[in-house]
Structure formats: C-alpha cells, structure tokens
PAZAPA-4460 file (N, C-alpha, C; in steps of 0.05 Angstrom, whole numbers, plus 32768, in hexadecimal, padded with zeros to 4 digits):
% residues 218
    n_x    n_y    n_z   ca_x   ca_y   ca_z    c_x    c_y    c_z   seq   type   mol
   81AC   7DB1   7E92   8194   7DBE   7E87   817D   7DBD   7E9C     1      X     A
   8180   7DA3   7EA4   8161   7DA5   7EC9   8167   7DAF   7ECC     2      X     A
   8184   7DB5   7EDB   8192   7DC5   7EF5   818A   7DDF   7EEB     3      X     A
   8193   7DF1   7ED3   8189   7E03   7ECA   8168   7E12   7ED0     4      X     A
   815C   7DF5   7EC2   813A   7DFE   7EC6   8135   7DFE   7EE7     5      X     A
   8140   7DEA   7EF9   8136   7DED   7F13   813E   7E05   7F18     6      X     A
   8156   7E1B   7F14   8162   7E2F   7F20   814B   7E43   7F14     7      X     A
   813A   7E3F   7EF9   812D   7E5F   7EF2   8113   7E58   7EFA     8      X     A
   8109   7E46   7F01   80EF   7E3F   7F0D   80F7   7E49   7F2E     9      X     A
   8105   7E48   7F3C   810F   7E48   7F4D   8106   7E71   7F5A    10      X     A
   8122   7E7C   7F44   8122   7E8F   7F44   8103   7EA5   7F3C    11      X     A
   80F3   7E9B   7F2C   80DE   7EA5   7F24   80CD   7E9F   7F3E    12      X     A
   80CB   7E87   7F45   80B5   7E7D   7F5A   80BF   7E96   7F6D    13      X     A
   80D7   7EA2   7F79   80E1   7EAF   7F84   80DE   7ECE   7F8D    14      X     A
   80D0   7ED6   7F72   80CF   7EF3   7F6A   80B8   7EF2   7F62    15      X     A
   80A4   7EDB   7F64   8088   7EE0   7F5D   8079   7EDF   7F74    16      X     A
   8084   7ED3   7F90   8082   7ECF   7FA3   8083   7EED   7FBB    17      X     A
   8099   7EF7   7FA9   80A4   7F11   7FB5   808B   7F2D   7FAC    18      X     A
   808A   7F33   7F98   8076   7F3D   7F84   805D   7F3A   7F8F    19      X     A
   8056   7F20   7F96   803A   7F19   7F9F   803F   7F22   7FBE    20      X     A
   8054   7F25   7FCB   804E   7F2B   7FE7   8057   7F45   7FF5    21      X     A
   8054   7F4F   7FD6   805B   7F6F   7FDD   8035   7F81   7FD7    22      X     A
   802F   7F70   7FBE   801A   7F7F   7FB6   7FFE   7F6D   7FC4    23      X     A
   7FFD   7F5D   7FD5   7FE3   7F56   7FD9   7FE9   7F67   7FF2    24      X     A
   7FFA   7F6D   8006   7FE9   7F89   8014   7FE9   7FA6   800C    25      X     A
   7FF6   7FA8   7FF4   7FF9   7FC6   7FE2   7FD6   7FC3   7FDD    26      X     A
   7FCA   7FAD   7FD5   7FB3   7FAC   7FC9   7F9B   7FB3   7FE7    27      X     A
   7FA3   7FA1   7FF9   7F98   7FAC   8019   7F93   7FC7   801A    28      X     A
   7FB0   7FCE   8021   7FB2   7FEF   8028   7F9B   8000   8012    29      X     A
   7FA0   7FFD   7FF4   7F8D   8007   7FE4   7F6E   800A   7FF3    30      X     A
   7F68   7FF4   7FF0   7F4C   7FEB   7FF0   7F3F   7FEF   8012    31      X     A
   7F54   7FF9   8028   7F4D   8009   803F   7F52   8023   8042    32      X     A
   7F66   8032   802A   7F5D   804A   8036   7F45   8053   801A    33      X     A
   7F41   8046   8002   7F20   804B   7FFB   7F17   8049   8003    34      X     A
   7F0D   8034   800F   7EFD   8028   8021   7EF5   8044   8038    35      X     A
   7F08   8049   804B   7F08   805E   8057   7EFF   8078   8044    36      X     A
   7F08   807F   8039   7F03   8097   8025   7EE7   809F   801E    37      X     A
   7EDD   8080   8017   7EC1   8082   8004   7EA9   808B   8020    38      X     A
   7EB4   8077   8039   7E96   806F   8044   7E9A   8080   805B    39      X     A
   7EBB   808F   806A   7EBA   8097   808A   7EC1   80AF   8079    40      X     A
   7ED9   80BC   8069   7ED2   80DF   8067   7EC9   80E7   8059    41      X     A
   7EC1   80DD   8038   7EB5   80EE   8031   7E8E   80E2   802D    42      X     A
   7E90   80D5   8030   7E76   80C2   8039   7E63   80C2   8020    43      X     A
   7E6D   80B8   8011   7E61   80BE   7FE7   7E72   80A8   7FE1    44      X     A
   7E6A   809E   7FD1   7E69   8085   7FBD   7E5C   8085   7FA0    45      X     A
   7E69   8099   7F8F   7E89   809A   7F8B   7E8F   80B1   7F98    46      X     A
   7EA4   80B4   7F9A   7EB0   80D7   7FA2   7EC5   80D6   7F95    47      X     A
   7ECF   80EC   7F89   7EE2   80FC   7F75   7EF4   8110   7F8F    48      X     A
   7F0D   8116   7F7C   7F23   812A   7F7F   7F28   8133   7F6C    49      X     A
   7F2D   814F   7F6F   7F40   8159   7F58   7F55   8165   7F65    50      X     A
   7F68   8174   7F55   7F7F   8181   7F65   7F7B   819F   7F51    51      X     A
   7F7D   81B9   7F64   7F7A   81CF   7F5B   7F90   81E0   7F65    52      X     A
   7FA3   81F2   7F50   7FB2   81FB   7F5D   7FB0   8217   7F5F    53      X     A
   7F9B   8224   7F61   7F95   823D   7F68   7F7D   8242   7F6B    54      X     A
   7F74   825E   7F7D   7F5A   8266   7F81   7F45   826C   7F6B    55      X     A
   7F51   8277   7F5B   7F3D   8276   7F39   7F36   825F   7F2B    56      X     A
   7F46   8251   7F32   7F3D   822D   7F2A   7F23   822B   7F38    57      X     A
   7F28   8228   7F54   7F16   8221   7F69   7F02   822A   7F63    58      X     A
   7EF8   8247   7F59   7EDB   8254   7F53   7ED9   824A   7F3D    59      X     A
   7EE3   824C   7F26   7EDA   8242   7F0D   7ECC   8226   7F0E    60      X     A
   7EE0   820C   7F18   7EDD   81F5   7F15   7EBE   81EF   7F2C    61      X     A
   7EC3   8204   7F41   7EA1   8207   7F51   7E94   820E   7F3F    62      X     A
   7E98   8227   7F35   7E7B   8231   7F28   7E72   8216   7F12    63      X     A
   7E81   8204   7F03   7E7F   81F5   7EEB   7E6C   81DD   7F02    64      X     A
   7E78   81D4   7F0F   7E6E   81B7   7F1D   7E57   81C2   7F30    65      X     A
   7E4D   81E0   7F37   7E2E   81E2   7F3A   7E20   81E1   7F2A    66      X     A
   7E2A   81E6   7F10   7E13   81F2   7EFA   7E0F   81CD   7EF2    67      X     A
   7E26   81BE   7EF2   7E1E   81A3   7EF2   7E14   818A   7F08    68      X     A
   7E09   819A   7F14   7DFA   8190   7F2A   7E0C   817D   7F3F    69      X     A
   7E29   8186   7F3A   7E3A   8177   7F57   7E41   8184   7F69    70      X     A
   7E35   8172   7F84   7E3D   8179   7F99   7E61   817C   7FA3    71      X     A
   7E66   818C   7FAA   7E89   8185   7FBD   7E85   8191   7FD8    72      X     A
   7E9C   8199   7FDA   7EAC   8195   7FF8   7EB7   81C4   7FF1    73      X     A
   7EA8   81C7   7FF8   7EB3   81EA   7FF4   7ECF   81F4   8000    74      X     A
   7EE1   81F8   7FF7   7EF7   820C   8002   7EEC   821F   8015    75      X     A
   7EFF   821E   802E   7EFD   8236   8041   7F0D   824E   8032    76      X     A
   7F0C   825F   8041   7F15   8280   802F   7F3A   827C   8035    77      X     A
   7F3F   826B   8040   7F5E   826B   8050   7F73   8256   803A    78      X     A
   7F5A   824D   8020   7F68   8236   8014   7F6F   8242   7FF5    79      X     A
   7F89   8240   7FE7   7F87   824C   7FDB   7F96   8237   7FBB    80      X     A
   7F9A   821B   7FC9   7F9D   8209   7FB1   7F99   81F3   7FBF    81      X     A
   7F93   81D6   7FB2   7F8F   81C1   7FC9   7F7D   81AD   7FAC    82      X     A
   7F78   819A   7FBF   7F5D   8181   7FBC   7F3C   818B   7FBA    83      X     A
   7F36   818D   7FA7   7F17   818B   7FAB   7F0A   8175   7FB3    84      X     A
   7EF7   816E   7FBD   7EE9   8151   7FBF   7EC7   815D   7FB3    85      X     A
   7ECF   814C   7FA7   7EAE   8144   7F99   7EA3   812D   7F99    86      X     A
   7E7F   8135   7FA2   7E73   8120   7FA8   7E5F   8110   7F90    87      X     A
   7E70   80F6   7F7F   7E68   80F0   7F6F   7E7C   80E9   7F54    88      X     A
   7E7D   80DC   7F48   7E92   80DC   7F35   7E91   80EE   7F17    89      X     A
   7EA5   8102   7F1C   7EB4   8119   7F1A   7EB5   810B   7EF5    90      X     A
   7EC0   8106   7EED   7EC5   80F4   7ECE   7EB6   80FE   7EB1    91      X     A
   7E9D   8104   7EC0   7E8A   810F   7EA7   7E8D   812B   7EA3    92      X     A
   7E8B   8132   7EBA   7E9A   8156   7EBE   7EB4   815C   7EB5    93      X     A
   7EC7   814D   7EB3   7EE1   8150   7EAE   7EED   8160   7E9D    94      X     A
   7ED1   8157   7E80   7EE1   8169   7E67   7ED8   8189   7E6E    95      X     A
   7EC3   8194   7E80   7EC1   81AC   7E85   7ED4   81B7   7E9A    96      X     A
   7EE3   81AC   7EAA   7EF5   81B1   7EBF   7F15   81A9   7EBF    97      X     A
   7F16   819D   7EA0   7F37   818E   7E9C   7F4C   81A7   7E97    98      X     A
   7F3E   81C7   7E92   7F53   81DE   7E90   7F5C   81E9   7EAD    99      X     A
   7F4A   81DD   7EBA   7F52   81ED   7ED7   7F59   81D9   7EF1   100      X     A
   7F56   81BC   7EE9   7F57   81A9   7EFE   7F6B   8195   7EF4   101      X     A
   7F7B   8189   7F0E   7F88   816B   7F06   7F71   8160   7EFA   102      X     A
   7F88   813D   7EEB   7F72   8126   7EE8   7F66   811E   7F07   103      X     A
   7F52   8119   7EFF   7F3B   810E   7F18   7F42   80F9   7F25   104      X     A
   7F41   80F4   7F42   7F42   80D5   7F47   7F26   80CB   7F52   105      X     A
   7F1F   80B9   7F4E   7F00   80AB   7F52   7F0A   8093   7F68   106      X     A
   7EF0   809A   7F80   7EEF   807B   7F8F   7ED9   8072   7F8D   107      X     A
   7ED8   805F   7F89   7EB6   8050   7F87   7EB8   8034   7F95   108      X     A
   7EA6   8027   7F90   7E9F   800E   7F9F   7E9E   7FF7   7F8A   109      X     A
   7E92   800C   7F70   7E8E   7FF4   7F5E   7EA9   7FF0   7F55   110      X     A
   7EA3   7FD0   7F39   7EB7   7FCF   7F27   7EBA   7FEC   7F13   111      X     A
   7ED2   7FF4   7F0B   7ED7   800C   7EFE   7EEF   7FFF   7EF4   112      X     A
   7EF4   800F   7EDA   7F15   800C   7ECB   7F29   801D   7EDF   113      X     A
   7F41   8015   7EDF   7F61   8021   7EEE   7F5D   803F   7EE7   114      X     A
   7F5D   8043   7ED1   7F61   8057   7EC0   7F54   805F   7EAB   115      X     A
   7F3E   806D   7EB1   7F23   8075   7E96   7F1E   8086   7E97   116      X     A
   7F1C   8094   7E83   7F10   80B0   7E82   7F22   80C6   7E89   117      X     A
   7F3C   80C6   7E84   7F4D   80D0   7E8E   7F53   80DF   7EB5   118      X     A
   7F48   80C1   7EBD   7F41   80CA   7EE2   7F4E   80B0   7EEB   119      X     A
   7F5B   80B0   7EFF   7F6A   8093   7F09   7F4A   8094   7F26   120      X     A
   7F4B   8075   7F26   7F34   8067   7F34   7F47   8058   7F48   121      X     A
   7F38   8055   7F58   7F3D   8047   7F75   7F1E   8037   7F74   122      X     A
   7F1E   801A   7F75   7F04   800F   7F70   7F00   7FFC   7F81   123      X     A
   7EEF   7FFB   7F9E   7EEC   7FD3   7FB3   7EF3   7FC6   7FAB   124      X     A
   7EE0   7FC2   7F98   7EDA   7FAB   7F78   7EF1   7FA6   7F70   125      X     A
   7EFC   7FB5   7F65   7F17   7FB0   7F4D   7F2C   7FA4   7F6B   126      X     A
   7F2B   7FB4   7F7E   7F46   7FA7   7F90   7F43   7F89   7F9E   127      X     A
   7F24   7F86   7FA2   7F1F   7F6A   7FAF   7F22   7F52   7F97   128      X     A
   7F1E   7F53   7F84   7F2E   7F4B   7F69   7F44   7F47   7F6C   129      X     A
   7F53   7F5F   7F65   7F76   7F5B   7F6C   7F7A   7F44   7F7D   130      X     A
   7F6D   7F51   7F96   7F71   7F48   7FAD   7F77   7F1F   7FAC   131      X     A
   7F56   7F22   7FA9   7F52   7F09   7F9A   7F6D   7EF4   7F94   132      X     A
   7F6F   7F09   7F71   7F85   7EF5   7F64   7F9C   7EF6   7F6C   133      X     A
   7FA5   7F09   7F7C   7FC3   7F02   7F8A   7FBF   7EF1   7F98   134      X     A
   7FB3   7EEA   7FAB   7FAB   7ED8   7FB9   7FB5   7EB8   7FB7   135      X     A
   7F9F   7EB9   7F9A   7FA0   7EA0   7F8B   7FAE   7E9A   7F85   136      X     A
   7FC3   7EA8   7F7C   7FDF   7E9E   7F6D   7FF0   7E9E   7F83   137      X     A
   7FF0   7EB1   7F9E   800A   7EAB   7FB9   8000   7E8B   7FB7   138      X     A
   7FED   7E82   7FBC   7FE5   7E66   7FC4   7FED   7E4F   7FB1   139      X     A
   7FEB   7E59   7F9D   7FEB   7E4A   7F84   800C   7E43   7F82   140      X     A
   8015   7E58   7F82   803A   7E5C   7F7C   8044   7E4B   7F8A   141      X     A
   803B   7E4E   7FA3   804C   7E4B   7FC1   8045   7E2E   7FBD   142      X     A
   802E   7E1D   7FBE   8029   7E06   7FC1   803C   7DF3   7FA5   143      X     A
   803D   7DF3   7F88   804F   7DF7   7F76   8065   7DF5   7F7F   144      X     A
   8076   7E0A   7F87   808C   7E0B   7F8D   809B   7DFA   7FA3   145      X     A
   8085   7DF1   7FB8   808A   7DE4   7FC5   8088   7DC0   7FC5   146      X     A
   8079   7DBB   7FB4   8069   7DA0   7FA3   8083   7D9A   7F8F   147      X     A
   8098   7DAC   7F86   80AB   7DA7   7F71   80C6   7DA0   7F79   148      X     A
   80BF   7DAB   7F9B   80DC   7DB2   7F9F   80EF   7DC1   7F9A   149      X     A
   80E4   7DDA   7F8B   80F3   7DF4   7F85   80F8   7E02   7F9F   150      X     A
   80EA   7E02   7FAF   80E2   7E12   7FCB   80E0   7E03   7FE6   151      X     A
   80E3   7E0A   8000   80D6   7DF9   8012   80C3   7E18   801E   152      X     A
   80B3   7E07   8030   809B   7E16   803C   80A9   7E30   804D   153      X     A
   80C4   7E2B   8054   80D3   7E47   805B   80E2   7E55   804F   154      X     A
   80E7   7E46   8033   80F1   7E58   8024   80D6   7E6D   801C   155      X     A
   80BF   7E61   8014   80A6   7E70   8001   80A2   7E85   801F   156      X     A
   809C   7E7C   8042   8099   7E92   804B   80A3   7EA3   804F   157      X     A
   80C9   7EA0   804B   80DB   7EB4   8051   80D6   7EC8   803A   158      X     A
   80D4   7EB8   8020   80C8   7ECC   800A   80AE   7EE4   800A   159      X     A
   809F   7EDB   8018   8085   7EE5   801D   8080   7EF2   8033   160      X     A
   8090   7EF1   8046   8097   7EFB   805C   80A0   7F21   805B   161      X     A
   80BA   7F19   805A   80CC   7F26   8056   80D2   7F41   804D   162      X     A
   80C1   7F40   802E   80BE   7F5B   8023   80A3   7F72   8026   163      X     A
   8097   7F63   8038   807B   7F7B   8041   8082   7F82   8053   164      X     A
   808C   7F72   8069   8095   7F72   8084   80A8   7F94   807D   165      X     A
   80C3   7F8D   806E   80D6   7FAD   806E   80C8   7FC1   8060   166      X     A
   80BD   7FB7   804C   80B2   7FD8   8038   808E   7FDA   804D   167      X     A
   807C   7FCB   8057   806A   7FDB   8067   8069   7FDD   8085   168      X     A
   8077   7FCB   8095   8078   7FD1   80AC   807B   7FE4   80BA   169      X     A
   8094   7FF1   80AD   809A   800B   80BA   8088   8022   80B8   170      X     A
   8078   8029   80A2   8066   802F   809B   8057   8030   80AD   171      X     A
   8048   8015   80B3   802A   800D   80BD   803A   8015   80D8   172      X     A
   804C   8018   80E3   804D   801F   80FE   804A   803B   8107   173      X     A
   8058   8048   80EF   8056   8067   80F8   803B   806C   80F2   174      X     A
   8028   806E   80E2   800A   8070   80DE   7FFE   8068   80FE   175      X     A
   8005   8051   810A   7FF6   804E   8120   8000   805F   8136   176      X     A
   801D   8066   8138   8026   8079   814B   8028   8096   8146   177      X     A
   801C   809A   812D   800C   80B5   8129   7FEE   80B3   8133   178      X     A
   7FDE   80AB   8134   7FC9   809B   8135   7FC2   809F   8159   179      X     A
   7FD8   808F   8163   7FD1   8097   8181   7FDC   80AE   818A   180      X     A
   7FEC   80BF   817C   7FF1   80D6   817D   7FDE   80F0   817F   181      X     A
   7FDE   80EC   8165   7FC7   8102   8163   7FA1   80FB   8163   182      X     A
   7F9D   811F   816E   7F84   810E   817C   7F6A   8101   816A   183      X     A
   7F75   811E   8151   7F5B   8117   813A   7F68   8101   811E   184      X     A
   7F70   80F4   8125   7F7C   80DA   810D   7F6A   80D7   80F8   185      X     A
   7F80   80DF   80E0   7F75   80D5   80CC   7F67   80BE   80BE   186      X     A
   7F6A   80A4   80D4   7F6A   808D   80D3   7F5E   807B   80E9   187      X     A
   7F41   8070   80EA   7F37   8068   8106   7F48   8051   810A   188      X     A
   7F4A   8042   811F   7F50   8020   8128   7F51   8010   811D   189      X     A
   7F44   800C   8103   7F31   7FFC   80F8   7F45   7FF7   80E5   190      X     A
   7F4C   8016   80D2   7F58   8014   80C4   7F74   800F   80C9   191      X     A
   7F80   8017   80DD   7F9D   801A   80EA   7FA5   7FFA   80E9   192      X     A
   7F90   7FEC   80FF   7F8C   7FCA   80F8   7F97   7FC5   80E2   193      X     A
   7F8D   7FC6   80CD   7F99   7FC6   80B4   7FA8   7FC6   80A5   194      X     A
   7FB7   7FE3   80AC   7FC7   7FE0   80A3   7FE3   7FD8   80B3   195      X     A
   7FD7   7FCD   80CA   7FEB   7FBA   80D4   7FF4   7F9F   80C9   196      X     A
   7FD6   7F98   80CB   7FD0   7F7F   80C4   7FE1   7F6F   80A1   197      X     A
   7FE3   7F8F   8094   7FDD   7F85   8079   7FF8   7F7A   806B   198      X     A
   8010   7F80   807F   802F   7F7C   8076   802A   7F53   8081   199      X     A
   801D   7F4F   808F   801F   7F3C   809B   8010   7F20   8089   200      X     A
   8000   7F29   807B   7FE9   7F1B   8068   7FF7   7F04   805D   201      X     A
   8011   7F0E   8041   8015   7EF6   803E   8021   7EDD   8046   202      X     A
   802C   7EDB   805D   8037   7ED1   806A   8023   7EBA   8075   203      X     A
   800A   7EC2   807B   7FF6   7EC7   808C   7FE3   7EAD   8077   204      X     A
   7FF0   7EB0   805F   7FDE   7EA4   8047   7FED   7E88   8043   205      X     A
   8002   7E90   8044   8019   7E7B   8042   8014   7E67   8051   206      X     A
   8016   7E6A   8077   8013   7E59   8083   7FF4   7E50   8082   207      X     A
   7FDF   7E58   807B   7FCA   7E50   8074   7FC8   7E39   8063   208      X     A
   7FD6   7E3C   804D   7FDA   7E2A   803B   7FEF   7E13   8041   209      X     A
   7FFF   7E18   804E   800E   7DF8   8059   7FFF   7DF1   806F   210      X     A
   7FEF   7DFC   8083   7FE2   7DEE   808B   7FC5   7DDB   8089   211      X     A
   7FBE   7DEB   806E   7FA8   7DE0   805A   7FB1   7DC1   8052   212      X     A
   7FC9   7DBF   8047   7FD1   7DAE   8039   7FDD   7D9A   8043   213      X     A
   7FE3   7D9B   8063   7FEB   7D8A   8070   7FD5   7D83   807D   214      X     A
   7FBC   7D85   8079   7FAA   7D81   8088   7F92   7D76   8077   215      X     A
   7F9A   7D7C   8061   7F85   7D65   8045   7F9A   7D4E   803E   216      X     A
   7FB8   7D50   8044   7FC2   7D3C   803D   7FB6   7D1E   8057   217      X     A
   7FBC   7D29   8065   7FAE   7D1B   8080   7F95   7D09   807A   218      X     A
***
C-alpha cells in the first residue's frame, strides 16, 4: 500500500512538473507578444481586433464604430477581408457590430476576465499572475518532491527540462531565423530574446531552487 502511494505521488509529482514546464513559457510567450502588440504596433492600451470577412462588413462595421466615436486602423482599397484593429476596447460596441464581425479579441494592460463579454482578452495583469503562480508551485512541487524522496534534483530537471525544450525550441528558432532574414520583422530583438529565452525558464527555476536550498541549508 506505501509502495503504491509512493508510485502515485511519484507519478503526479511527474506530470505536474511537466504541465508546469510547458505552460510557464506558454504564459511568457503570451504576455510578450501583448506586450508587443499593445505598446510597439498598435500603440493603444487597450486595442481590439475583429475578423471581417468581406468588404460590406468593413463599411458597415466602419460606418457603426465612427458614429461611436472609435478610432481604427482603415482598410486600403486592395483589402477585401482581414483583421480590423481598433483603438480602444471594442466590447461595448460589440452588440452593434456582432452581425457583421468575429468575437473581439482585447489586449490591455490591466486585470480583465479570460473571457467576458463575449471577446477573448489577452491581459499583463492576468499573465504576470499566471506567471506568478506557476512559478510558485514549479518551486513548491520540485522542492516536495525532492524533500520526500519521490524525485531527485535530476529527475524534477529532466522533467522540467525536457518538454519546452521539444514543443518551443524549434519554434523559437525559426522566429529568430526569420527575424534575421527578413528585413522588416515582425518581431524586434527584444522580443526574439524571449522567445528564446522562454523554453529555457523552467529549468532555469529549478536550478535556482536547489541552489537556494543548498545554500540556506549551509
């Protein structure tokens, strides 16, 4: 019956470890290309999208969001379905524009709900949170697991390692070798950094924390 409990403490510590070190740079990546979004292209805080799939959308849903005093981003004459960007959050206008436009997506800075108002949000706030509590718990788990003997300090980094490394690396590489490719990048240094950086984090937290703890044990 131990042997049992050590094997599902074991297994759980295992896949919570995994879970946490997939989504604390899923939460990164988020919170840099809003980040990017809000402050380098469209330079508004909040700014809105909609998705429109024809030219009669496009005038209508214009003519509605001048008469409501929002600013956007105007179609050239060459565009004939696409992304609107609007400057300001789009949400209150919605019920006058929901026959001719996708649901809205909102970036903001502040705290905002996931999902309100029928508009998916991208929020600083809400991801440096996330951010936050994944955090807390990689540290929390990993130290636990290791304190019990379910784990050693290479098993928790091979765990934490491992699965950002294959699902974003490859990723974060082609972005940067598009990046020095082309001349006008969607993406400055800054951010590219980033999303280098971000497959590498928990790993990065891990050894932070055994060396924390070998160094208060001291």
């Amino acid at each position: 019956m131990k042997q049992r409990k050590h094997v599902v403490i074991k297994i759980f510590s295992i896949l919570a470890l995994i879970y946490l070190s997939i989504f604390i740079p899923w939460t990164i990546l988020l919170y840099t290309f809003t980040s990017y979004f809000i402050y380098e292209y469209a330079k508004s805080d909040p700014v809105s999208t909609v998705w429109l799939t024809n030219r009669s959308s496009y005038e209508r849903v214009a003519e509605i969001l001048t008469q409501l005093g929002y600013r956007f981003e105007p179609w050239d004459n060459k565009t004939f379905a696409g992304t609107l960007l609007i400057f300001g959050d789009v949400r209150p206008a919605y019920p006058y524009i929901k026959e001719h436009a996708s649901s809205p997506v909102v970036y903001t800075s502040a705290f905002d709900c996931i999902i309100c108002l029928g508009a998916t949000v991208h929020s600083l706030a809400n991801y440096l949170l996330l951010l936050a509590t994944y955090t807390t718990a990689l540290i929390m788990i990993s130290t636990v697991a290791v304190r019990r003997g379910v784990l050693s300090w290479r098993g928790v980094a091979l765990a934490s390692a491992a699965p950002p490394l294959v699902l974003y690396l490859s990723e974060a590489l082609y972005i940067l070798a598009t990046s020095l490719i082309l001349s006008h990048s969607s993406l400055d240094y800054r951010s590219v950094s980033l999303f280098l950086a971000a497959p590498f984090t928990p790993i990065l937290i891990v050894t932070l924390t055994r060396w924390s703890l070998a160094k208060w044990r001291r």
